[in-house]
C-alpha positions in Angstrom: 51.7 76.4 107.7 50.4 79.4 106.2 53.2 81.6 107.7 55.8 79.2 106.4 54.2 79.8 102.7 54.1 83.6 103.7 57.3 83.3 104.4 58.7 81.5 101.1 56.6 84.1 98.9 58.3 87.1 100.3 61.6 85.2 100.1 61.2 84.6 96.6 59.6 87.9 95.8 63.0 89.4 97.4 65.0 87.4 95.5 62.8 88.7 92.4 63.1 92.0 92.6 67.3 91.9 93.5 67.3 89.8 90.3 65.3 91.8 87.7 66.8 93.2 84.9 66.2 97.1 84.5 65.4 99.0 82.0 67.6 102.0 81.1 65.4 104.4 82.3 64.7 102.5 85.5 68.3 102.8 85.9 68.4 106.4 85.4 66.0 107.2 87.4 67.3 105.2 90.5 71.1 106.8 90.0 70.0 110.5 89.8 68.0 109.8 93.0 70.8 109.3 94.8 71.2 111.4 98.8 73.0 114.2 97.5 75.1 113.7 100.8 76.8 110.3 99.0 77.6 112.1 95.9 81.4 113.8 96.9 83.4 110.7 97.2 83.6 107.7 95.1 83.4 105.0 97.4 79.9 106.6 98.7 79.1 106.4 94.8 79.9 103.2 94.6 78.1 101.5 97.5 74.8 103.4 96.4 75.1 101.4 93.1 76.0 98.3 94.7 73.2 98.8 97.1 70.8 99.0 94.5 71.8 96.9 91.3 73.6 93.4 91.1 73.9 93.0 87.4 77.3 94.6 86.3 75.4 96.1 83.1 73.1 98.1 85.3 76.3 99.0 87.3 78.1 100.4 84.5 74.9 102.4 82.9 73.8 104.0 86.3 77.8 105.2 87.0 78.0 106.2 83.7 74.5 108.3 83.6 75.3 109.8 87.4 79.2 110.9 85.7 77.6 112.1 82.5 74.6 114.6 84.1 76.3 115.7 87.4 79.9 116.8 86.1 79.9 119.7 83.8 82.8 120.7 81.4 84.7 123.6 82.1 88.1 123.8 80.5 88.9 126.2 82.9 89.4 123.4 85.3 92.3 122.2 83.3 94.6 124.1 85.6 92.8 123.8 88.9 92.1 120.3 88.8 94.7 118.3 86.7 98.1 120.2 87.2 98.4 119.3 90.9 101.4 116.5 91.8 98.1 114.4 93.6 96.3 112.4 90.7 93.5 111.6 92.8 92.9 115.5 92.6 91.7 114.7 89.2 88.5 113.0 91.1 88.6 114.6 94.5 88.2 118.3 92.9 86.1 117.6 90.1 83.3 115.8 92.4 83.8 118.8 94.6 83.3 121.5 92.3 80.9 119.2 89.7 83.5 120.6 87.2 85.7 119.2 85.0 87.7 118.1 81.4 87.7 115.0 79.6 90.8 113.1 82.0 88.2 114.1 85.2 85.3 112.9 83.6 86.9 109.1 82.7 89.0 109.2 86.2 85.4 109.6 88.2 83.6 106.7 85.9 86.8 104.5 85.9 87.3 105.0 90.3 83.7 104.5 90.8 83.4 101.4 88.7 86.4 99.7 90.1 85.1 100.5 93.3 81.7 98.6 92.6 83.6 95.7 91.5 83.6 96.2 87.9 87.1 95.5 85.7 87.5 99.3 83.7 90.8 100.9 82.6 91.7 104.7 81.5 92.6 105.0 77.9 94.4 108.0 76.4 94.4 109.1 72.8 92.8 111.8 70.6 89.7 111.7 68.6 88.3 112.9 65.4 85.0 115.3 65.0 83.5 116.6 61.9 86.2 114.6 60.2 88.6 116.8 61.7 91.2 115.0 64.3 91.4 117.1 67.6 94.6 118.5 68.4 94.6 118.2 71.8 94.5 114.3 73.6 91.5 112.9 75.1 90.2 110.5 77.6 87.7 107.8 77.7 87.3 103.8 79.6 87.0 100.7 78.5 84.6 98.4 80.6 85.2 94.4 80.7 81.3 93.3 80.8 79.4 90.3 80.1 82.9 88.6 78.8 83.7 91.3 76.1 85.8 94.7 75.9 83.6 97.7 75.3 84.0 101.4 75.8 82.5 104.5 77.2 83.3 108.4 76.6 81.0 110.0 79.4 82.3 113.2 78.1 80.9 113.2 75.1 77.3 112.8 76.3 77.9 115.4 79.3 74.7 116.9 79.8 72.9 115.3 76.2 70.3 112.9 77.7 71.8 110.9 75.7 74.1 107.4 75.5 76.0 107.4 72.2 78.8 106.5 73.4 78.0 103.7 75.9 79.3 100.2 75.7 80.5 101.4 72.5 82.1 98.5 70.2 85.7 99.0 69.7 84.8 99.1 65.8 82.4 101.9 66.1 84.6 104.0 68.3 87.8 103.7 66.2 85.5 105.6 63.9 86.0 108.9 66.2 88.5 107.5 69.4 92.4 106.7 68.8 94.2 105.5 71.9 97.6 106.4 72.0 98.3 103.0 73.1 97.2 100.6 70.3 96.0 97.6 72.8 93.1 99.9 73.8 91.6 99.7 70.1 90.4 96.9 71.5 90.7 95.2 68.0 92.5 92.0 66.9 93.5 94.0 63.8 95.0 97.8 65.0 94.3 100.8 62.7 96.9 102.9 62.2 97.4 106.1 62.6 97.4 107.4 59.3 94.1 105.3 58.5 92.5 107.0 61.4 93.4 110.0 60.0 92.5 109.5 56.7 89.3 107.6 57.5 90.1 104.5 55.6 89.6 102.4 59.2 87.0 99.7 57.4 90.9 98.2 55.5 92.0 97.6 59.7 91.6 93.9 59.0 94.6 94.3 56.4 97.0 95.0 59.8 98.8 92.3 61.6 96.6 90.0 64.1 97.0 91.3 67.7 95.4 89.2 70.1 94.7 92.3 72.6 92.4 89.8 74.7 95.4 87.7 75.6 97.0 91.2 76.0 95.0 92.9 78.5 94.9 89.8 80.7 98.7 89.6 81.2 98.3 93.5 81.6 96.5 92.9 84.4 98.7 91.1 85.9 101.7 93.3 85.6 103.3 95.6 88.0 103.4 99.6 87.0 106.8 99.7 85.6 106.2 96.6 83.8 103.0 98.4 82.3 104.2 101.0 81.8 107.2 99.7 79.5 104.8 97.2 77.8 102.6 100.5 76.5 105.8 102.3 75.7 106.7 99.3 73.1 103.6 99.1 72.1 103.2 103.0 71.1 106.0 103.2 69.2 105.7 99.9 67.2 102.9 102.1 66.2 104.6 104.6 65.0 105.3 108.3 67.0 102.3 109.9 64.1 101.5 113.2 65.6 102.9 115.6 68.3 99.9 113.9 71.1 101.7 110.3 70.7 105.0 111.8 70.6 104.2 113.4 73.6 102.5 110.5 75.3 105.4 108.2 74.6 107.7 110.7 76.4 105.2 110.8 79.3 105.2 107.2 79.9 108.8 106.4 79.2 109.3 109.6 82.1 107.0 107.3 84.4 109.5 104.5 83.7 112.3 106.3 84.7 110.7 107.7 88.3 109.3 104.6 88.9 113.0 102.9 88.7 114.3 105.7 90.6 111.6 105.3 93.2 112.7 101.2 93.2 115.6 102.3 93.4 115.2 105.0 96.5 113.5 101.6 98.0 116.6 99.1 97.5 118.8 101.8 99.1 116.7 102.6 102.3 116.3 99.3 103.0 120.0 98.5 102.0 121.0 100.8 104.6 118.3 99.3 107.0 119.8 95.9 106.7 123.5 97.5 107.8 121.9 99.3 110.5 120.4 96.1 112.0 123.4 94.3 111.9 125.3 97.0 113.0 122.8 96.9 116.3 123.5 93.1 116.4 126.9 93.7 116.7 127.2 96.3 119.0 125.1 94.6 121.2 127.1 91.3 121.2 130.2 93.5 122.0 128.4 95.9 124.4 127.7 92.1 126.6 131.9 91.1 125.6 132.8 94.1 127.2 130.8 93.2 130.7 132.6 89.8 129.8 129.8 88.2 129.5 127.7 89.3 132.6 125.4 88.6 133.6 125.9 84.9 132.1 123.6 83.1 129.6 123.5 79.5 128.5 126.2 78.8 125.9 123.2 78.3 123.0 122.0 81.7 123.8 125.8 83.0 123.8 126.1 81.2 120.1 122.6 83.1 118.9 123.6 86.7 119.7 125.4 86.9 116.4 122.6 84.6 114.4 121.1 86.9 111.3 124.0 89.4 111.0 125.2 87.7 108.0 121.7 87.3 106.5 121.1 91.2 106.9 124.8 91.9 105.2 123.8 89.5 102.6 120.8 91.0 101.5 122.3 94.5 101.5 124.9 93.8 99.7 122.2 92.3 96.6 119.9 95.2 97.1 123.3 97.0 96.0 123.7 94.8 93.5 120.4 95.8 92.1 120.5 99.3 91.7 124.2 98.9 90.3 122.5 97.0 87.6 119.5 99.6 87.4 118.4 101.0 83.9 117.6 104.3 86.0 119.1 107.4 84.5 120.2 109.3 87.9 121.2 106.5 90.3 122.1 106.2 93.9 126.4 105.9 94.8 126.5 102.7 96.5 129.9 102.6 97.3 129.6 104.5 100.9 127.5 101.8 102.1 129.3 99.5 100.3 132.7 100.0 102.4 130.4 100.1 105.8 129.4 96.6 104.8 132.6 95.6 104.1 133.9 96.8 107.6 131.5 96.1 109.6 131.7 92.1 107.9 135.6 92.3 109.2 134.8 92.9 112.6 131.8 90.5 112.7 134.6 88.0 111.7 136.7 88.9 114.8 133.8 88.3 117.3 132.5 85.3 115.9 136.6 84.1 116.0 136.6 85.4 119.6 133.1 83.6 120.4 134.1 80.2 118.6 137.4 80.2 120.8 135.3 81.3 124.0 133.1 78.1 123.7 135.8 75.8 122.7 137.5 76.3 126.0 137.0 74.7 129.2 134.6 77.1 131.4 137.1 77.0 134.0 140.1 78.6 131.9 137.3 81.0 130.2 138.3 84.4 131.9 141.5 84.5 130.9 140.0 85.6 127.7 139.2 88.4 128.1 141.4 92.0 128.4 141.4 95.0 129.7 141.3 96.7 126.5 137.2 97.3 125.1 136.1 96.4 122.2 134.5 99.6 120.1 131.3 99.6 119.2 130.5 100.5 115.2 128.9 103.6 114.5 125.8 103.6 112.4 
């Protein structure tokens, strides 16, 4: 009996400690006590946290602390770390070096959150300091937590001690923060550009309502080009103030345009792969007409060797229907494959005429059928 009580104390007492709410410096002190070891990848980041907090607040505070006091800025890693073609360089080299500019600092906290199962974005835009707007752009997160939008600029406490701008509320960061994109205001009244400039950001509730709530969570939900054009509207409905937004709408509507060419590059691979396929169906079937049919199968399994050519010529011929109707600047020729369809569909014809007249006659009169002359193959 008195093991079985034993027992349910130290369950509960387990269950106790997993459950307590931390304090901020509890937090703190846990995070930068992490094996230094764990510390050059974000996934070993994130399963230190997870290992040792299970309240998404604590989460977000010790990710945010371990970003803030481990990664120094150094704008000489502009060019080292963010000019490469690999994004993830942005994290893999500044966790390496410990160095790192504003886009580093919000890729680390943004990768390592997602990774411990928290819901964070990116967000892009310029600030204001002094009273003075910045003229080059910036980057910062916003954190879904506890059923509300906040946001967190890690950069701007690197190396303070402090938390100013943790779980920030969207209308105390629009005092300093301007995303480029105005659904990362994070405010059911946008200010505008000229507002933010001028400081007058306490008349926002004079804008139109936008429910950015309802916005985010079909954002979610969206593929990347579909993102991507849904920011793209939304920048320029808010005007193109400043050379930064000009800029940024000309990046994203140049990440439209690869992605459609990459979709694109996609349709016609596998355009090709479907012609290819049936091009191997039908070569086989004529490859086993030419051995007249040696040696024999049941007249079902004669019937089946053609079965999905049409399918595959089908669906290659949509695929090059898509990129015909594609929005993409610099587009694939279709026409090439297009004919190869289209002859290769001619000569399917003749062998399924050929097979239909094969099994409509008597078994007995079947070898007649067949001629000296070989059928060719198709080339691929």
């Amino acid at each position: 009996m008195r093991k079985l009580i034993f027992l349910l104390l130290l369950v509960c007492c387990n269950i106790f400690l997993k459950a307590q709410t931390y304090t901020d410096w509890q937090v703190d002190n846990i995070i930068l006590k992490i094996p230094a070891h764990q510390t050059f990848s974000t996934k070993d980041i994130a399963e230190y946290v997870k290992q040792n907090f299970d309240n998404d607040r604590a989460k977000v505070r010790a990710i945010y602390t371990w970003v803030a006091w481990n990664i120094k800025y150094d704008t000489d890693s502009a060019g080292v770390i963010n000019l490469g073609p690999d994004p993830d360089a942005k994290i893999t080299a500044a966790l390496r070096r410990r160095r790192g500019v504003c886009e580093n600092y919000a890729a680390i906290f943004n990768d390592i959150c997602l990774k411990s199962g928290l819901t964070t974005f990116v967000v892009d835009g310029y600030t204001k300091q002094n009273s003075s707007v910045d003229k080059t752009s910036h980057s910062w997160c916003a954190v879904f937590i506890d059923k509300n939008w906040l946001l967190c600029d890690p950069t701007w406490d690197e190396g303070t001690g402090n938390t100013k701008y943790f779980l920030v509320e969207p209308a105390k960061m629009i005092e300093t923060h301007m995303p480029f994109d105005p659904m990362w205001q994070l405010l059911n009244h946008p200010v505008s550009h000229s507002d933010f400039y001028s400081g007058n950001i306490y008349t926002y509730k004079t804008q139109l309502f936008f429910n950015y709530a309802d916005s985010i969570s079909a954002y979610i939900k969206m593929d990347s080009l579909q993102r991507f054009r849904s920011s793209a509207t939304r920048i320029e409905q808010g005007g193109l103030y400043n050379n930064m937004v000009r800029n940024r709408h000309e990046f994203t509507k140049m990440n439209i345009e690869m992605i459609r060419q990459d979709k694109d590059v996609d349709l016609y691979n596998s355009s090709v792969a479907d012609l290819n396929t049936a091009t191997t169906i039908y070569n086989n079937f004529v490859e086993y007409r030419n051995k007249q049919f040696t040696p024999a199968i049941t007249d079902n399994a004669l019937q089946a060797l053609l079965d999905g050519i049409d399918t595959k010529l089908s669906a290659a011929h949509k695929k090059l229907d898509e990129i015909e109707k594609t929005e993409a600047v610099f587009t694939f020729s279709t026409e090439d494959v297009r004919n190869r369809l289209n002859v290769l569909a001619v000569h399917v014809k003749q062998q399924k005429d050929f097979l239909t007249l094969y099994l409509n006659t008597a078994i007995a009169n079947r070898q007649p059928l067949f001629y000296n002359k070989q059928v060719t193959r198709m080339g691929k």
